[in-house]
C-alpha positions as CSV (number, residue, x, y, z in Angstrom):
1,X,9.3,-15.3,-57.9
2,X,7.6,-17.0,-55.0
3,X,9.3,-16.0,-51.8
4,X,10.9,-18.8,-49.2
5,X,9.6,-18.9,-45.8
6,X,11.1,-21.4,-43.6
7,X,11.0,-21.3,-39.3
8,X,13.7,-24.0,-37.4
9,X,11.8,-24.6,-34.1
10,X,11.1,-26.9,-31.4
11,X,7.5,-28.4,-31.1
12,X,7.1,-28.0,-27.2
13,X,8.7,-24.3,-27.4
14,X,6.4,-21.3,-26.8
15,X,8.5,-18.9,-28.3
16,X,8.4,-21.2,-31.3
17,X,4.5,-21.1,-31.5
18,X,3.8,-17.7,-31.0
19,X,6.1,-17.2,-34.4
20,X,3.6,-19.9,-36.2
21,X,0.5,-17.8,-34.8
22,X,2.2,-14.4,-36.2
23,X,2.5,-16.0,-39.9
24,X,-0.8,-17.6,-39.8
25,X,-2.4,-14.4,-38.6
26,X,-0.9,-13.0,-41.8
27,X,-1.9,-15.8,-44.1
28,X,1.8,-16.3,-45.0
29,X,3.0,-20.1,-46.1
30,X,5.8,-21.7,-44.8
31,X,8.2,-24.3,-44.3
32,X,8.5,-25.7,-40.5
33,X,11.7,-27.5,-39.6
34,X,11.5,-29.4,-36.6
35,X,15.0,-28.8,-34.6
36,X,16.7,-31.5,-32.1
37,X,18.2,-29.3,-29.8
38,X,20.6,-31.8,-28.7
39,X,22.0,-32.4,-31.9
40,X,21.6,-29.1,-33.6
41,X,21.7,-29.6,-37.8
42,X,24.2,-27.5,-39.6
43,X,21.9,-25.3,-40.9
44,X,20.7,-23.8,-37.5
45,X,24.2,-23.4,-36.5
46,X,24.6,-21.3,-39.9
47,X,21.6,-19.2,-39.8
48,X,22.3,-18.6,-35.8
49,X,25.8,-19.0,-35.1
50,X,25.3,-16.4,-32.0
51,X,23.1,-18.1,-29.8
52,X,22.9,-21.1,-31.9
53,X,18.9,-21.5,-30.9
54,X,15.5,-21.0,-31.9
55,X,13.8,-19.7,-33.6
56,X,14.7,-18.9,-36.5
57,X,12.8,-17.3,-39.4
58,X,14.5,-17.8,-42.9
59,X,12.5,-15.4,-45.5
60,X,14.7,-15.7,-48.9
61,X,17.4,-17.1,-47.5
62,X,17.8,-14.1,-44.8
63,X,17.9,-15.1,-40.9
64,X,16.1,-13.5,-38.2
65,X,16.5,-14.9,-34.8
66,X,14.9,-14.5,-31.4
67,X,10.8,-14.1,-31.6
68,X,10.1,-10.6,-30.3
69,X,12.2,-9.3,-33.0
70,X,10.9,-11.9,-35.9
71,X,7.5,-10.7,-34.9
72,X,8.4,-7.4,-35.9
73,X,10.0,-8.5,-39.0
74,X,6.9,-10.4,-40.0
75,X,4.2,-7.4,-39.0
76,X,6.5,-4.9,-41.3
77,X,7.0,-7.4,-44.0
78,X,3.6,-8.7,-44.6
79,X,1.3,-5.7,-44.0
80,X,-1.6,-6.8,-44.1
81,X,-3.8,-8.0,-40.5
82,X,-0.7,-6.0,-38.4
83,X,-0.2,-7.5,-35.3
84,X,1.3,-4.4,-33.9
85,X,-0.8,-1.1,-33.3
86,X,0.1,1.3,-35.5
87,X,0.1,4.8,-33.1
88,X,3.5,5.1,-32.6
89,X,2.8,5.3,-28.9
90,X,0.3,2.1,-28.9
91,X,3.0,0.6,-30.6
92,X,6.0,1.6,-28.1
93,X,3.3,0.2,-25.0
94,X,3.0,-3.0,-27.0
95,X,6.9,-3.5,-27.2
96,X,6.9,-2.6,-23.2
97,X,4.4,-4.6,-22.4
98,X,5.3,-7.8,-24.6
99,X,8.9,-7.5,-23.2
100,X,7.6,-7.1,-19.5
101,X,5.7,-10.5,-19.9
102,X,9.1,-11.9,-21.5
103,X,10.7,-10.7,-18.6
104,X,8.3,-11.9,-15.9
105,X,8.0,-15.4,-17.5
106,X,12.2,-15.8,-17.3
107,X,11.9,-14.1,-13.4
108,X,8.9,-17.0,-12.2
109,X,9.8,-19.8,-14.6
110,X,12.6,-20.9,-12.2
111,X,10.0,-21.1,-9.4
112,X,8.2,-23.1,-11.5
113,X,11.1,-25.7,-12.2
114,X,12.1,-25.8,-8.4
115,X,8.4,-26.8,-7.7
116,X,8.7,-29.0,-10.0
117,X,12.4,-30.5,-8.9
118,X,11.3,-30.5,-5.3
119,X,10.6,-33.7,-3.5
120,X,9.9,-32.0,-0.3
121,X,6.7,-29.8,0.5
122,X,7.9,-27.4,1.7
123,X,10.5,-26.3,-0.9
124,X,7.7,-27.2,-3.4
125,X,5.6,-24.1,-1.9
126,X,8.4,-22.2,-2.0
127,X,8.7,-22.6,-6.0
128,X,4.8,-22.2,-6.5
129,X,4.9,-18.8,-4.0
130,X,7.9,-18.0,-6.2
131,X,6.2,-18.4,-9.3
132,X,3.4,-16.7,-8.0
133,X,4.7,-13.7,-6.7
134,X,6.2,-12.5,-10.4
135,X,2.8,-13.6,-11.7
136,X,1.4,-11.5,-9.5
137,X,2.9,-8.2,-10.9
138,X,1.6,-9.5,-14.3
139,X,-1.7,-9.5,-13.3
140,X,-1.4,-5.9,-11.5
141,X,0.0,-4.3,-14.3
142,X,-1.9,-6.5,-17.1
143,X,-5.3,-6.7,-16.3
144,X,-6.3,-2.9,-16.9
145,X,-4.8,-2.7,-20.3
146,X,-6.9,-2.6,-23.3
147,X,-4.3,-5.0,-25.3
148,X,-6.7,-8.0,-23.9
149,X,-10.2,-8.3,-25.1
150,X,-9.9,-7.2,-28.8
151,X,-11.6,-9.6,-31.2
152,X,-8.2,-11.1,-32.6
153,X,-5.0,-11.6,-31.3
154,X,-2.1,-8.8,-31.5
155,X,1.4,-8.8,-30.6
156,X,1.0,-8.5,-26.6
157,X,-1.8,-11.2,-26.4
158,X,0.7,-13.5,-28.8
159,X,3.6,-12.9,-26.6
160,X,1.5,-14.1,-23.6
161,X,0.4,-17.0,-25.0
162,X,3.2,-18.9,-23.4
163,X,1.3,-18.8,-20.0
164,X,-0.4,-21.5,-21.7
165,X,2.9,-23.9,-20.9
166,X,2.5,-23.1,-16.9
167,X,-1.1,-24.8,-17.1
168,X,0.8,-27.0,-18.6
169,X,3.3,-27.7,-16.1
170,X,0.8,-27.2,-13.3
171,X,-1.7,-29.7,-14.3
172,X,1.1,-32.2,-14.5
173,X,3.0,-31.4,-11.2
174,X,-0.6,-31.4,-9.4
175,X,-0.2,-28.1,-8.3
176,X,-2.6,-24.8,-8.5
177,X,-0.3,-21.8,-9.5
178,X,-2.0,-19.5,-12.6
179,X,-6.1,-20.1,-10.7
180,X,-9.0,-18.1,-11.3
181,X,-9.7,-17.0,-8.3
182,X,-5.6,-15.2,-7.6
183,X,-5.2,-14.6,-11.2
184,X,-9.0,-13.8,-12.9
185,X,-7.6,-11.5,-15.9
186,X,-4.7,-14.2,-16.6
187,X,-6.9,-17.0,-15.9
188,X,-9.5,-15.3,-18.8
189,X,-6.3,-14.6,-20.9
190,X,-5.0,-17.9,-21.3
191,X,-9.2,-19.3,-21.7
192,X,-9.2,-17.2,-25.0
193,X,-5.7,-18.6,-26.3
194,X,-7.7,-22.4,-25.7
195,X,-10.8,-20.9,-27.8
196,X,-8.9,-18.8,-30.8
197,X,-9.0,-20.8,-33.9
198,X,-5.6,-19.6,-35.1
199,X,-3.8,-20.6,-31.7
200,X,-5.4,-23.5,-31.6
201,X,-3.5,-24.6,-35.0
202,X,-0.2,-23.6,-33.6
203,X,-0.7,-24.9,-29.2
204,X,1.1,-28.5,-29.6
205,X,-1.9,-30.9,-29.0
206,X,-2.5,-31.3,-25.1
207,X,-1.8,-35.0,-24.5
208,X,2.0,-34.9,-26.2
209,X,2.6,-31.5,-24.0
210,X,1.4,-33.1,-20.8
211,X,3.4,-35.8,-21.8
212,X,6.4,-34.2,-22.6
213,X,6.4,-32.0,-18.9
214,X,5.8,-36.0,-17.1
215,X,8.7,-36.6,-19.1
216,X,10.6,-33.6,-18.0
217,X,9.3,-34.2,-14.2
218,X,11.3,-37.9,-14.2
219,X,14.0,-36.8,-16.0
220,X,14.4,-34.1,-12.8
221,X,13.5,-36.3,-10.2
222,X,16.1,-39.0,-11.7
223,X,18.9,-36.4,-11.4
224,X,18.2,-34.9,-8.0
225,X,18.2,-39.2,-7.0
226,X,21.2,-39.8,-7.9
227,X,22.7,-36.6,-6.4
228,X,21.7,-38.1,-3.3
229,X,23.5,-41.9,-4.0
C-alpha cells in the first residue's frame, strides 16, 4: 500500500520550507496544500484544532504539527539520509541548538518588524540594533560549531535556513542588518542555503518573496497612517 504524504503550508513561511527540504532530503513524495491563512479550510482546522496553523504533516492520515517536531517525525520515519546525528549527545546539541535559533529568530524578529513599521529614523535603528543584538548571540554561540560546513544539510543548518527571510526583509526595507562584515559565519550560512540544490527547490522564488515583504511594508505603513488620521 503506497503511503499518503500530504504538508498544509503557506508559500512565504520558513517553517513551511524547511519541512519541504527535510522530505526532499529523504527522497519522500508528497502532496503540498497551499493554506490561506485568513480563511483557514476545514481540513487544517481538523488536523490542528490546537493552534489551528501550519504546518502540518499528514502521513496516512496521522497529523503532526509544528516543524521542529515533524522534522523529527520525518528523520525517524524515513531512515534513510538522517537529518539528525545519531550520538545521542550530537543529537541532544542539535535539538539545543535548532531550538536556540527558533528562539533567537522569535526574540529579533520583532526588531525586524519595528524597522520595518517605523517611519522615523531613529526608531528604525532602534529595530535594526534590536534585531542585531539577538543576532549577535547567534553568531557568538553558532559560528564555532561543527553543525555548519558539512557537505549536506542536517537538522541545525535546516532550522536556520529561515535567516534567509531577514535578507529578505532587509533588501526590501533598504536596510543592512545580517552583513558580512558583523555577521561573517551567518553571512557564509545563509550563502550556502542560496547554493544547495535541495533548498533551492524549496526557497520561494526571489522576486514573489521580495514582492510579498513590499507588500507587507504598505500594508504596515497603511495602518500606522491611519492611526495617525
Amino acid at each position: 500500500m503506497a503511503e499518503e504524504v500530504k504538508l498544509f503550508g503557506k508559500w512565504v513561511s520558513p517553517f513551511c520550507r524547511r519541512i519541504e527540504v527535510a522530505l526532499k532530503l529523504k527522497g519522500v513524495e508528497y502532496e503540498y496544500i497551499e493554506e490561506d491563512m485568513l480563511n483557514k479550510s476545514p481540513a487544517l482546522l481538523n488536523y490542528n484544532p490546537v493552534h489551528e496553523k501550519i504546518p502540518v504533516l499528514v502521513h496516512n492520515g496521522k497529523p503532526i504539527a509544528e516543524s521542529p517536531v515533524i522534522m523529527e517525525y520525518i528523520d525517524e520515519t524515513w531512515k534513510h539520509n538522517p537529518i539528525l546525528p545519531v550520538d545521542p549527545f550530537e543529537k541532544a546539541m542539535a535539538r539545543f541548538w535548532a531550538k536556540f535559533i527558533d528562539d533567537k529568530f522569535w526574540a529579533l524578529w520583532p526588531g525586524v518588524k519595528k524597522a520595518m513599521k517605523s517611519g522615523g529614523e531613529k526608531e528604525r535603528e532602534e529595530g535594526i540594533e534590536e534585531a542585531q543584538l539577538h543576532l549577535n548571540a547567534l553568531e557568538t554561540q553558532l559560528k564555532e560549531k561543527k553543525f555548519f560546513g558539512g557537505e549536506r544539510l542536517g537538522f541545525v543548518e535546516i532550522s536556520a535556513s529561515l535567516l534567509i527571510w531577514i535578507v529578505v526583509s532587509q533588501e526590501v526595507m533598504g536596510v543592512e542588518i545580517l552583513t558580512r562584515d558583523k555577521f561573517p559565519a551567518l553571512h557564509k550560512l545563509t550563502q550556502k542555503f542560496v547554493d544547495d540544490d535541495v533548498f533551492k527547490q524549496c526557497v520561494p522564488p526571489w522576486e514573489p518573496l521580495v514582492a510579498y515583504f513590499n507588500a507587507e511594508l504598505g500594508a504596515l505603513a497603511a495602518s500606522k497612517m491611519k492611526n495617525w488620521l
